[in-house]
Backbone as a printed PyTorch tensor [residue, N CA C, xyz], in Angstrom:
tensor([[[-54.3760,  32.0240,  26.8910],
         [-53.2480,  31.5330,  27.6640],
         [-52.9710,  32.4210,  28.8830]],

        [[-53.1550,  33.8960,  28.7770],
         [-52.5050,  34.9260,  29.7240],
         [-53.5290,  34.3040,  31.0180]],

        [[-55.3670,  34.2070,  31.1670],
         [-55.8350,  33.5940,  31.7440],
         [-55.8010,  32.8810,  32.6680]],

        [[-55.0510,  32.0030,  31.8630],
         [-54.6280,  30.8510,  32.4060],
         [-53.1020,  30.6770,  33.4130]],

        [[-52.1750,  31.3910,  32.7740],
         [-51.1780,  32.1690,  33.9190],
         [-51.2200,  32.5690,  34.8900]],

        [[-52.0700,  33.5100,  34.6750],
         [-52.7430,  34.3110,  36.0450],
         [-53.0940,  33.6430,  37.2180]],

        [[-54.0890,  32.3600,  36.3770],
         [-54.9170,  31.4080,  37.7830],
         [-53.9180,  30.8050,  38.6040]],

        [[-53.0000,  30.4540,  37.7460],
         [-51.6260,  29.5890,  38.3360],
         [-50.8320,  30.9950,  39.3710]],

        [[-50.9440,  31.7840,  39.1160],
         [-49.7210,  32.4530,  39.5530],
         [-51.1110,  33.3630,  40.8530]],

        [[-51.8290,  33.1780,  40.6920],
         [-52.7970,  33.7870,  42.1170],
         [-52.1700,  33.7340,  43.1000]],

        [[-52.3450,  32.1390,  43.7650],
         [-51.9680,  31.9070,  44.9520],
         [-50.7350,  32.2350,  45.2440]],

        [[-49.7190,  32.2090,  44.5370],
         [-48.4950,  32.8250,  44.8400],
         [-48.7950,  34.4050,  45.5970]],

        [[-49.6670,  35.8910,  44.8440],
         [-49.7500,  37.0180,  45.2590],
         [-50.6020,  36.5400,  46.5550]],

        [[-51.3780,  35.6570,  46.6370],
         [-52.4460,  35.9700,  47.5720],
         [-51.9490,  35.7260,  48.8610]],

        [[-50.7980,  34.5650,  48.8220],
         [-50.1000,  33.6710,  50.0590],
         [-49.5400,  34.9840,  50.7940]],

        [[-48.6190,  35.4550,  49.6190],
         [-47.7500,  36.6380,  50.0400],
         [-48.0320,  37.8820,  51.0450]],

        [[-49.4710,  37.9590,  50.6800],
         [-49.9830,  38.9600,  51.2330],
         [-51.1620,  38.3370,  52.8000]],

        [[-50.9830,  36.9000,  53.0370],
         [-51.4800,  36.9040,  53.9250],
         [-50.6910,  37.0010,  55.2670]],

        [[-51.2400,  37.7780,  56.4810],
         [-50.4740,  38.2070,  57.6440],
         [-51.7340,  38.0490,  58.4390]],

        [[-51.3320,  37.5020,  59.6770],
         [-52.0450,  37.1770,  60.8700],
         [-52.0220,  38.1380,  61.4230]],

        [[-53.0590,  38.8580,  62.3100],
         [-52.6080,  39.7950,  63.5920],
         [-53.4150,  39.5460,  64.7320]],

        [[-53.2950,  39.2170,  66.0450],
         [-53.6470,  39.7490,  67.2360],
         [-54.0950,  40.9010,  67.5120]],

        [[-55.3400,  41.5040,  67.6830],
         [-55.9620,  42.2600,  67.7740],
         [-56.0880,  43.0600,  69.5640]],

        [[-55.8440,  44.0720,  69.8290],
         [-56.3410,  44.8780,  71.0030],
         [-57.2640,  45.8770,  70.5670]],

        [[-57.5250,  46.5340,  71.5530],
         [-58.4350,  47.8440,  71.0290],
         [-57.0260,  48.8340,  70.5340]],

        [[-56.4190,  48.8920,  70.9520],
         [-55.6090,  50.0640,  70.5660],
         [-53.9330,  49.5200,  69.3270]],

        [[-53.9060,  48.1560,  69.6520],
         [-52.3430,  47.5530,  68.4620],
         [-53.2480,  46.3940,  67.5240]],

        [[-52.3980,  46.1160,  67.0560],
         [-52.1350,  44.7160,  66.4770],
         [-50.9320,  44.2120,  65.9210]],

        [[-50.8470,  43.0990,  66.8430],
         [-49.5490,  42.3390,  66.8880],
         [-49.5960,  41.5020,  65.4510]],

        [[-48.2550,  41.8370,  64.6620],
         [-47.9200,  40.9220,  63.2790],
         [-47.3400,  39.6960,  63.9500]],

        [[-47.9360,  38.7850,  63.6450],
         [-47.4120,  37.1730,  64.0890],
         [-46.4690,  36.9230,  63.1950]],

        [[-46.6530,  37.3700,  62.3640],
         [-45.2810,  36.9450,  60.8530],
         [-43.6590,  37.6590,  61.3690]],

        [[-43.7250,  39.0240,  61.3160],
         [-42.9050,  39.6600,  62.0180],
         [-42.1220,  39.9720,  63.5690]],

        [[-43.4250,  39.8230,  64.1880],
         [-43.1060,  40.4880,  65.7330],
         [-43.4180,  41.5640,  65.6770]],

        [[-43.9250,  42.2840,  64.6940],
         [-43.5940,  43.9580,  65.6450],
         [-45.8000,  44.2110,  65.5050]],

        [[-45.0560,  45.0930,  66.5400],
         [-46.8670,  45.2530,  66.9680],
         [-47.1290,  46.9660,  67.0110]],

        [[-48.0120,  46.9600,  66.1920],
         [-48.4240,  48.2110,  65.1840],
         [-49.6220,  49.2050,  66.0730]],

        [[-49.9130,  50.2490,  65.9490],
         [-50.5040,  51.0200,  66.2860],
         [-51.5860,  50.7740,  65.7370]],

        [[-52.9650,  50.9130,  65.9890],
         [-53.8910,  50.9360,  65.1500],
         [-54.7950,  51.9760,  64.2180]],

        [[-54.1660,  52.2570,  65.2450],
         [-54.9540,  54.1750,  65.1400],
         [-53.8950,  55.1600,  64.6200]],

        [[-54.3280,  56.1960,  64.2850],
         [-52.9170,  56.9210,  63.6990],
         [-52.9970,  58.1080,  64.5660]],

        [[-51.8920,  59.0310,  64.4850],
         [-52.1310,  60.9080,  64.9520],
         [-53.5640,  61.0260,  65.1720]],

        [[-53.5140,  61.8860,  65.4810],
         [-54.8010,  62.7720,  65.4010],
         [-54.8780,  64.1460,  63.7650]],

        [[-53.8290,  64.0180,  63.6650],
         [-53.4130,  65.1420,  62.2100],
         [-52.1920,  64.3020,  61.3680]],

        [[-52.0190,  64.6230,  60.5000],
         [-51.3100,  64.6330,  59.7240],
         [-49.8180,  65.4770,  60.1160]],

        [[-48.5790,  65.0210,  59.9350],
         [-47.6580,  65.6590,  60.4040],
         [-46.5020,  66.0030,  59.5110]],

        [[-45.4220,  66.6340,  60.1070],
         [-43.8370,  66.4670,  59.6420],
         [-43.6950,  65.3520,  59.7630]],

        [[-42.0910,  65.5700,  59.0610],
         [-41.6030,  63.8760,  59.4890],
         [-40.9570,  64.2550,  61.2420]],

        [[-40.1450,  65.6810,  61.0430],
         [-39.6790,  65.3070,  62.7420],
         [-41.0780,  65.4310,  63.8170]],

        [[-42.3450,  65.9830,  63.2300],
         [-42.9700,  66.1090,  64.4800],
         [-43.1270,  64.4620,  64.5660]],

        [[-43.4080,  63.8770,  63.4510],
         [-43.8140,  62.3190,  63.3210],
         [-43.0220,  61.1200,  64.2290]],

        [[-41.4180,  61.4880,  64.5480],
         [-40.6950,  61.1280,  64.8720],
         [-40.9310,  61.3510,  66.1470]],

        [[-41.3380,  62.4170,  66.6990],
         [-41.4710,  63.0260,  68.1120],
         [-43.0580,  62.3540,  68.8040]],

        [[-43.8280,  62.0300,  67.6540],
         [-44.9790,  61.4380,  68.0330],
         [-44.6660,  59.9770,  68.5570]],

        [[-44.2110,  59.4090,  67.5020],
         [-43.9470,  57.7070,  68.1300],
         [-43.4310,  57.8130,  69.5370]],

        [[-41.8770,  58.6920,  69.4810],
         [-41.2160,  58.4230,  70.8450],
         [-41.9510,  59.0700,  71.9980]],

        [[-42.8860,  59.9430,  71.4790],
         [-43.5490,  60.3170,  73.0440],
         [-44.5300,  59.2770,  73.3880]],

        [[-45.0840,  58.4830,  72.5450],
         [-46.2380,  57.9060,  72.6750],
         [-46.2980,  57.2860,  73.5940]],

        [[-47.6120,  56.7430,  74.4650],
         [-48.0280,  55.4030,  75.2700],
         [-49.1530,  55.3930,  75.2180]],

        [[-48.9120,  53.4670,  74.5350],
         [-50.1310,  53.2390,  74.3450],
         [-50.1190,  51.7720,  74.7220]],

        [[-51.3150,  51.2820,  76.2180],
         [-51.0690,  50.0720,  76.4510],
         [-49.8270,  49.9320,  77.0240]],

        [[-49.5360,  50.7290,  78.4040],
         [-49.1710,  50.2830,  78.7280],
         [-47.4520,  50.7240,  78.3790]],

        [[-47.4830,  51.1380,  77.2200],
         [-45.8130,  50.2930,  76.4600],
         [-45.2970,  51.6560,  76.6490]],

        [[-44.0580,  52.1060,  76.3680],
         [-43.4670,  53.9060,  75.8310],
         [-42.5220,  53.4100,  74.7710]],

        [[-41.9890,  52.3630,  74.6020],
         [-41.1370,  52.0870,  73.3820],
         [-41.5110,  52.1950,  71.8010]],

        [[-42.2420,  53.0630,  71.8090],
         [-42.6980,  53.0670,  69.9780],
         [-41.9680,  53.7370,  69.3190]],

        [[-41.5960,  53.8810,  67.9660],
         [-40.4010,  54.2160,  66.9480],
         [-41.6980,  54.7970,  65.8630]],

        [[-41.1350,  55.3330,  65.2980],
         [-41.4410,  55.5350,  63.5080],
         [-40.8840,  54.0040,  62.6200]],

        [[-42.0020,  53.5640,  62.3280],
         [-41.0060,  52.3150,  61.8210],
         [-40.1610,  52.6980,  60.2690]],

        [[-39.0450,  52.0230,  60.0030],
         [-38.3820,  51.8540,  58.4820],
         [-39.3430,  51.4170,  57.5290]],

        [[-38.6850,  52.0380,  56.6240],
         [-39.2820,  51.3970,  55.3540],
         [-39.9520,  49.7600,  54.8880]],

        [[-39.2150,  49.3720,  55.3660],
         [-39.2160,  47.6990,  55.3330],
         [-40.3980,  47.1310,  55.8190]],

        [[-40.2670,  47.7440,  57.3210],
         [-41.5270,  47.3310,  58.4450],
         [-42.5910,  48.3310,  57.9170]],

        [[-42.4930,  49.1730,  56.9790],
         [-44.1270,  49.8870,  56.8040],
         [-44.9470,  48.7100,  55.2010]],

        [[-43.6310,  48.2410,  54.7940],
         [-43.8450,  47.5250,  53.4660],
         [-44.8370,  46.3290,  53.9520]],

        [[-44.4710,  45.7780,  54.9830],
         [-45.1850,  44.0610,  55.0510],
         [-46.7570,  44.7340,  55.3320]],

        [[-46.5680,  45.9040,  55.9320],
         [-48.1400,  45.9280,  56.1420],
         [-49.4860,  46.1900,  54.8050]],

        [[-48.6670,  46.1120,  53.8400],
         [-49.6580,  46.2910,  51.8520],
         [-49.7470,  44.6950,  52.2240]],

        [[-50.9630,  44.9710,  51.4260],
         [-51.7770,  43.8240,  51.2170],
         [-52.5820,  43.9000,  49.5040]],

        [[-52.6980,  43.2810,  48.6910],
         [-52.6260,  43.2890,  47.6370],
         [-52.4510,  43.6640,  46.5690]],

        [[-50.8070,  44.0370,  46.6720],
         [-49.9720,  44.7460,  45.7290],
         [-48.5030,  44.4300,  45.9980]],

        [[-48.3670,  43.0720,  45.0390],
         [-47.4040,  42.3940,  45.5070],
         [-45.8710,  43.0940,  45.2710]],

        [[-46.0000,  44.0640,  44.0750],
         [-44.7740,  44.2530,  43.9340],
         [-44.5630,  45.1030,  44.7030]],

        [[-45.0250,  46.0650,  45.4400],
         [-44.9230,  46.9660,  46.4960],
         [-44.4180,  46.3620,  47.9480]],

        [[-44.7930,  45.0400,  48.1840],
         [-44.1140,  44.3590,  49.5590],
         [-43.0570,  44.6180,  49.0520]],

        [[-42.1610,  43.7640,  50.5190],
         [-40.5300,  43.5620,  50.5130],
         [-40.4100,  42.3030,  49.8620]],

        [[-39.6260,  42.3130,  49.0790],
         [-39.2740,  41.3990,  48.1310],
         [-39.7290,  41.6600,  46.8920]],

        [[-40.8960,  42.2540,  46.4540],
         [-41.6810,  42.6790,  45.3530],
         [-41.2060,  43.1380,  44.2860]],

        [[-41.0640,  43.4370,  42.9590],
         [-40.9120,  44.1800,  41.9410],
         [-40.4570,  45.5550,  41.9060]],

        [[-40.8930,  46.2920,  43.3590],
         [-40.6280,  47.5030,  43.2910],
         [-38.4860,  47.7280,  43.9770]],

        [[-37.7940,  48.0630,  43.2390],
         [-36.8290,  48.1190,  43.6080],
         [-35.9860,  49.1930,  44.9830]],

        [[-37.2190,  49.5250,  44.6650],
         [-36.4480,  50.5990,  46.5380],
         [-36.6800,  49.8850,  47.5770]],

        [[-35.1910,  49.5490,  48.5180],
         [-34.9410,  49.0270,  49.1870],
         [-33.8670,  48.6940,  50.1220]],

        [[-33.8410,  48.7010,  50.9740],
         [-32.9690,  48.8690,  52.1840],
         [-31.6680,  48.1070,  52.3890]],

        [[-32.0980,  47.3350,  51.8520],
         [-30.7530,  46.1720,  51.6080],
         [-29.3640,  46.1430,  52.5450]],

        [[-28.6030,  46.2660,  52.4630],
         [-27.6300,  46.3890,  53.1430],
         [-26.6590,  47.5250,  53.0050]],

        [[-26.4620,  47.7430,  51.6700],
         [-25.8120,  48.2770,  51.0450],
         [-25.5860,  49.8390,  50.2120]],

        [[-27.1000,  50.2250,  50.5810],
         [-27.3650,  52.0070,  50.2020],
         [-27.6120,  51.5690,  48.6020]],

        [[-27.5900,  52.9970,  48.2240],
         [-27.5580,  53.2090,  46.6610],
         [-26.6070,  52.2940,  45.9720]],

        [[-25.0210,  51.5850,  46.3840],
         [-24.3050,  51.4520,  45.1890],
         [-24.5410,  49.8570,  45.9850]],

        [[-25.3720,  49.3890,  47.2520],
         [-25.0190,  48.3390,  47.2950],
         [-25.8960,  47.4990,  46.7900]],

        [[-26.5610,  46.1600,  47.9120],
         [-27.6930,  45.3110,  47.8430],
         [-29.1680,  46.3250,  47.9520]],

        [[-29.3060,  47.0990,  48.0930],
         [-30.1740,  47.9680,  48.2830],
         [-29.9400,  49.2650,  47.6880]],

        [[-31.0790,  49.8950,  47.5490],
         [-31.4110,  50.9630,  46.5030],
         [-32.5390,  52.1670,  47.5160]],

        [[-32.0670,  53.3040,  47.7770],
         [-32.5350,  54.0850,  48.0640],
         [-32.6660,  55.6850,  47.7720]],

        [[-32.4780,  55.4580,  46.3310],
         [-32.1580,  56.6230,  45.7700],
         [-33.3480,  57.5190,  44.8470]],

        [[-33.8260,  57.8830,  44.8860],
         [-35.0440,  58.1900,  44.1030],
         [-35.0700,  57.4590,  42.6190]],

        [[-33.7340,  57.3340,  41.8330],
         [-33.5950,  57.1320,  40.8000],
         [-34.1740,  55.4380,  40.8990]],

        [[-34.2550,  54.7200,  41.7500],
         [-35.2420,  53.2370,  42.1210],
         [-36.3130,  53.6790,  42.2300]],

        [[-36.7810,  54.3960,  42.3440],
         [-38.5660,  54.3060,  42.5910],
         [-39.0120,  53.9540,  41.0480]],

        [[-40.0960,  53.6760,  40.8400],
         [-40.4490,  53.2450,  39.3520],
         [-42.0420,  52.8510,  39.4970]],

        [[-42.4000,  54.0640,  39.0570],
         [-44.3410,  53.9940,  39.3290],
         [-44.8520,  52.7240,  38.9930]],

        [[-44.2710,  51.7680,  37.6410],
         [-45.2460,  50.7290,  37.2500],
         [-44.7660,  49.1150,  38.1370]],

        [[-43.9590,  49.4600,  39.3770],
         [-43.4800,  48.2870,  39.9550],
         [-43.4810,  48.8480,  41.3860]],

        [[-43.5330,  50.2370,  41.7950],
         [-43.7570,  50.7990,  43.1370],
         [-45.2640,  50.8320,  43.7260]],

        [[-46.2690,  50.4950,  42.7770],
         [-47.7760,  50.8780,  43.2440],
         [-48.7400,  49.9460,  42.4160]],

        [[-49.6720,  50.2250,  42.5830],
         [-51.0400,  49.3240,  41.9190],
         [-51.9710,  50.5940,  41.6210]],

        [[-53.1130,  49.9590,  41.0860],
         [-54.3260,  50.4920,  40.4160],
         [-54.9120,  51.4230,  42.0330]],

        [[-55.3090,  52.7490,  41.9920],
         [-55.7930,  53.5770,  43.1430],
         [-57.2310,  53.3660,  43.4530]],

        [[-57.0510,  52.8860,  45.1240],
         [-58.2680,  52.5380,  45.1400],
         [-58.8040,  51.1650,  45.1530]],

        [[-58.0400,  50.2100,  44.7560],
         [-58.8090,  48.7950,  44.5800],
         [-58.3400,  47.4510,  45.3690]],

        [[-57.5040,  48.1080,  46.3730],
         [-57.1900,  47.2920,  47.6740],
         [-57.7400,  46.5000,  48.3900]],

        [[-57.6380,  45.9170,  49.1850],
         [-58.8330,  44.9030,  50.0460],
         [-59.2900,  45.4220,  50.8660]],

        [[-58.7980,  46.7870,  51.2660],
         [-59.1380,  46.7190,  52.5490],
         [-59.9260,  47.7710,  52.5340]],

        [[-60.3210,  48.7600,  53.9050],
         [-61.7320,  49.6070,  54.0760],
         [-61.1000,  50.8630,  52.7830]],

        [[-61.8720,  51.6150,  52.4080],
         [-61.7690,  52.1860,  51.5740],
         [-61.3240,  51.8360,  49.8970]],

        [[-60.7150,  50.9640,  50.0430],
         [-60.1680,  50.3690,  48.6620],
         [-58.5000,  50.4160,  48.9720]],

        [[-58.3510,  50.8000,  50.2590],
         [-56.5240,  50.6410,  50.6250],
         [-56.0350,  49.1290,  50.4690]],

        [[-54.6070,  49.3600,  50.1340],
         [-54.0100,  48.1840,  49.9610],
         [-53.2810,  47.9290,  51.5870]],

        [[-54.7620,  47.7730,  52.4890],
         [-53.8640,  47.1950,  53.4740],
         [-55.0430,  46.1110,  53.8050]],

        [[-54.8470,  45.3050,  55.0170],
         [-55.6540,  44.1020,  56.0900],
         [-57.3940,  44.7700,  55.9860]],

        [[-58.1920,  44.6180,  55.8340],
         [-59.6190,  44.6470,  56.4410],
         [-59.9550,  44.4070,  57.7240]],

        [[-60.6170,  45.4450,  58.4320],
         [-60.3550,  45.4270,  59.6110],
         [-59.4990,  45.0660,  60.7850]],

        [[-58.3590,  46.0500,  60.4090],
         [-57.2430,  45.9070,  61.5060],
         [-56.9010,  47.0850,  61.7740]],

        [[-57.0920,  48.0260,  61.0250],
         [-56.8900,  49.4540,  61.1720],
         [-57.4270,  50.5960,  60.9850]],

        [[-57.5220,  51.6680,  62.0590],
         [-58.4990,  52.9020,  62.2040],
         [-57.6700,  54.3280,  61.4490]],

        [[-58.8450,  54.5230,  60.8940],
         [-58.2380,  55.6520,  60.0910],
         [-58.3850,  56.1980,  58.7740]],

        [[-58.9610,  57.1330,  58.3980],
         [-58.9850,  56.9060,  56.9250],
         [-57.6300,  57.7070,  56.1200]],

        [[-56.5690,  57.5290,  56.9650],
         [-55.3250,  58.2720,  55.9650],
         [-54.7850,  57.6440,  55.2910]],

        [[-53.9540,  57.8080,  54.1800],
         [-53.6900,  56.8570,  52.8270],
         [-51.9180,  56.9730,  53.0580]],

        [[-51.6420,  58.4360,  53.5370],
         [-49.6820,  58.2610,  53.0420],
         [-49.1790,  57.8750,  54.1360]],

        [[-48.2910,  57.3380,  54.6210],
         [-47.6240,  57.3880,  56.3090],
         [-46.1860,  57.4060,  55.7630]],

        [[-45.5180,  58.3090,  56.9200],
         [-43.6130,  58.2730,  57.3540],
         [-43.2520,  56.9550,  57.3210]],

        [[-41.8740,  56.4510,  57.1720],
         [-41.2330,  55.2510,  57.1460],
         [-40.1670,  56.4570,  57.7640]],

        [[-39.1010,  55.9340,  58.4860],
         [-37.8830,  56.6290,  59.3440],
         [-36.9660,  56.2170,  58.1870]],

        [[-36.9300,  55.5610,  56.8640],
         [-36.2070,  55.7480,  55.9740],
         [-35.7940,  56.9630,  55.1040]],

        [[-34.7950,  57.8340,  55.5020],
         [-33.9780,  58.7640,  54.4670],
         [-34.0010,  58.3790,  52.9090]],

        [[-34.0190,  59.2000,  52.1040],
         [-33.6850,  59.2600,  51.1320],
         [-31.9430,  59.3430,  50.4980]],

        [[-31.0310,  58.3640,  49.7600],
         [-29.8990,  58.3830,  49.9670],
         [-29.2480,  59.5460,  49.0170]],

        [[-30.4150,  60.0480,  48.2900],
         [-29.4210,  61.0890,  47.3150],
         [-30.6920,  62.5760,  47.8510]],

        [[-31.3910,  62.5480,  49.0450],
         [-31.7820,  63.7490,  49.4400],
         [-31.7260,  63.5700,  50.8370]],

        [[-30.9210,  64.5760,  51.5800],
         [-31.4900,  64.4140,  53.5510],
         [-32.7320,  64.8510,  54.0020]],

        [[-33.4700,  65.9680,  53.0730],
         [-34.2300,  66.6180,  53.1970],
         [-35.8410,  65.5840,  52.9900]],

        [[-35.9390,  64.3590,  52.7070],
         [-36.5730,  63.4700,  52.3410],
         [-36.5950,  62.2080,  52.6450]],

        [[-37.6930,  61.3360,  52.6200],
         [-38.2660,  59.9950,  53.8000],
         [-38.9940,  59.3180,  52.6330]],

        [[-38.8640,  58.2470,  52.7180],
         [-39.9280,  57.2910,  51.7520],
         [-40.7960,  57.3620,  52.9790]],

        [[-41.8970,  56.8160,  51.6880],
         [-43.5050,  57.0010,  52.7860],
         [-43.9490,  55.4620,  51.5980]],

        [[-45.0490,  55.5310,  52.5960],
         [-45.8980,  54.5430,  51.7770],
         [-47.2110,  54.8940,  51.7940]],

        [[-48.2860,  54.8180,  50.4310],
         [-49.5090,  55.1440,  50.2330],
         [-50.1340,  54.4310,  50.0910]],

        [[-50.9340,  53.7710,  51.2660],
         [-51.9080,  52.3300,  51.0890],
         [-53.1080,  52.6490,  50.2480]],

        [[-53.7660,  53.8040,  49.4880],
         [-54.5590,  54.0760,  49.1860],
         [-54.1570,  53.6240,  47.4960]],

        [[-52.3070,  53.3700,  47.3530],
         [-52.4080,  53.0720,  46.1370],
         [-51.4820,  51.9120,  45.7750]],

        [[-50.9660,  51.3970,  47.0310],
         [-50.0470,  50.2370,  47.5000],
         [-48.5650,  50.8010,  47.3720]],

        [[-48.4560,  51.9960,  47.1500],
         [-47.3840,  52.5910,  46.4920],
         [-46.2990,  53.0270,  47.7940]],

        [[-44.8620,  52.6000,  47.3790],
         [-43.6350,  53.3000,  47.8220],
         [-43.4630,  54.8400,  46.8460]],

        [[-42.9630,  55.2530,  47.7620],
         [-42.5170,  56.8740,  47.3680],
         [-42.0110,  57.6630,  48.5500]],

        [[-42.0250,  58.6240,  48.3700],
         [-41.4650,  59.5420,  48.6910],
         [-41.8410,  61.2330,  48.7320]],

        [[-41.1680,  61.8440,  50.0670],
         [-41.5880,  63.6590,  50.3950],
         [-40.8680,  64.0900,  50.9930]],

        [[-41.4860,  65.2130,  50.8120],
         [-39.9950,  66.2540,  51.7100],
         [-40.5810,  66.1630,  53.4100]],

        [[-39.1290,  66.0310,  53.8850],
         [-39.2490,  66.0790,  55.0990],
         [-40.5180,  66.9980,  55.9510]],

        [[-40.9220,  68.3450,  55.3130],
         [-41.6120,  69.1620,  55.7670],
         [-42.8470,  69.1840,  55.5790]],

        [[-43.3970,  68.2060,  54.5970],
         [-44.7570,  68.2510,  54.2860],
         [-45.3300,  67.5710,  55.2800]],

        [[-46.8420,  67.1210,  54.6960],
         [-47.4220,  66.6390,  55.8180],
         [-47.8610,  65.0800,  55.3420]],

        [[-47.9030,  63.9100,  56.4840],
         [-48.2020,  62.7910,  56.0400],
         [-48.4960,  62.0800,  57.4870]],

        [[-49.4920,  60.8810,  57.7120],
         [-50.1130,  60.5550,  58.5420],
         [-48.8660,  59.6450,  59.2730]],

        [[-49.1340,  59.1340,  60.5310],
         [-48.0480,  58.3010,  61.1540],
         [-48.8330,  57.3350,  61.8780]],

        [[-48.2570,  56.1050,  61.6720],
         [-48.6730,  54.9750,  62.7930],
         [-47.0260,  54.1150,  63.1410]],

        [[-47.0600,  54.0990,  64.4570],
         [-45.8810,  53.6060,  65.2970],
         [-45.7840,  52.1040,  65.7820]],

        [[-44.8100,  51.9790,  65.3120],
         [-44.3120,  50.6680,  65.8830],
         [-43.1360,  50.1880,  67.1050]],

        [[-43.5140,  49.1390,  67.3780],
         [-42.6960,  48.6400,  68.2420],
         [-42.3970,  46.5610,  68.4300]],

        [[-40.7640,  46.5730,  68.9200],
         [-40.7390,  44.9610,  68.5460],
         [-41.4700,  44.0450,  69.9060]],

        [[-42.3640,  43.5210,  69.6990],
         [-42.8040,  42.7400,  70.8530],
         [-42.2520,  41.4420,  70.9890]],

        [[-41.2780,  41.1400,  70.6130],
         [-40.4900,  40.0200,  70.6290],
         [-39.0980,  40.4940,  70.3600]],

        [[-37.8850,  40.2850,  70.7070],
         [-36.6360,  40.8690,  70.9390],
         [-35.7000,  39.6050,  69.8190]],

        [[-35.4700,  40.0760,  68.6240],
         [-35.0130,  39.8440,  67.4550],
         [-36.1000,  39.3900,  66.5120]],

        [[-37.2580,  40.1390,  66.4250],
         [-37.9410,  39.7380,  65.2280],
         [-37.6490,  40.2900,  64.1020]],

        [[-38.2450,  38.9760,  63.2180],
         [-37.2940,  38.8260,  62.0210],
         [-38.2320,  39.5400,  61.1550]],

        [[-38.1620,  40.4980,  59.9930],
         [-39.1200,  41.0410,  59.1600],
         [-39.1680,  40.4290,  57.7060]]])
């Protein structure tokens, strides 16, 4: 019977995780979203404030408006690990409301067996849970500009290498790719 569940309930994970992008040498534009992504990452691995200082110095194409994106906008970019998107199983989330509201950003929400997937068995180059060929790089953790609500000292990150939300201290080191909205109210 479980089998047989599964087949039924596929297309549901698979839909979820499909995202269009527009391709340059250097972005790719999310057609689902609007916001149009870096392709390439740092050159190193960073802080979170140098990370922060990277987006806003950046130009690329042209543009100077790039951010560290939120949590939210680093989520749509997993690709087969459904509970890890936005909307997904994994309960950390931005919501409106912080820790006591519609949203949960407290460490005490993270929850390994609904924040991540199996390491390694992603679609994409390496076994990451992101797009196949859309992105350069072989780094697995990246910054989200999301705080932690019960630490200042701390940023959720996301690890495409394991589809996983989590979390670090502000000071360690973790890869960055920058975003920006190429359409003026896109919706995530």
């Amino acid at each position: 019977m479980r089998p047989f569940l599964l087949l039924l309930l596929a297309p549901l994970f698979l839909a979820a995780a499909d995202t269009s992008y527009d391709l340059t040498d250097g972005t790719a534009l999310d057609r689902a979203t609007g916001l149009r992504w870096q392709r390439g990452t740092a050159d190193r691995p960073m802080t979170y404030r140098d990370a922060e200082r990277y987006c806003r110095d950046l130009s690329l194409e042209g543009r100077d408006d790039w951010r560290l994106p939120d949590l939210a906008e680093l989520r749509t970019l997993i690709v087969g690990c459904a509970g890890s998107r936005p909307g997904g199983a994994c309960p950390v989330d931005e919501g409106s409301g912080g820790c006591g509201g519609d949203g949960c950003l407290h460490s005490k929400c993270y929850d390994k067996n609904n924040c991540a997937c199996a390491e390694g068995k992603g679609p994409g180059e390496g076994g990451r849970y992101q797009a196949a060929g859309v992105w350069r790089g072989a780094e697995s953790r990246f910054w989200s500009a999301t705080g932690r609500d019960d630490c200042p000292g701390s940023s959720w990150r996301v690890n495409f290498l394991k589809g996983a939300v989590g979390y670090d201290e502000r000071n360690n080191l973790n890869a960055v790719r920058c975003v920006r909205e190429e359409r003026n109210g896109a919706k995530r």
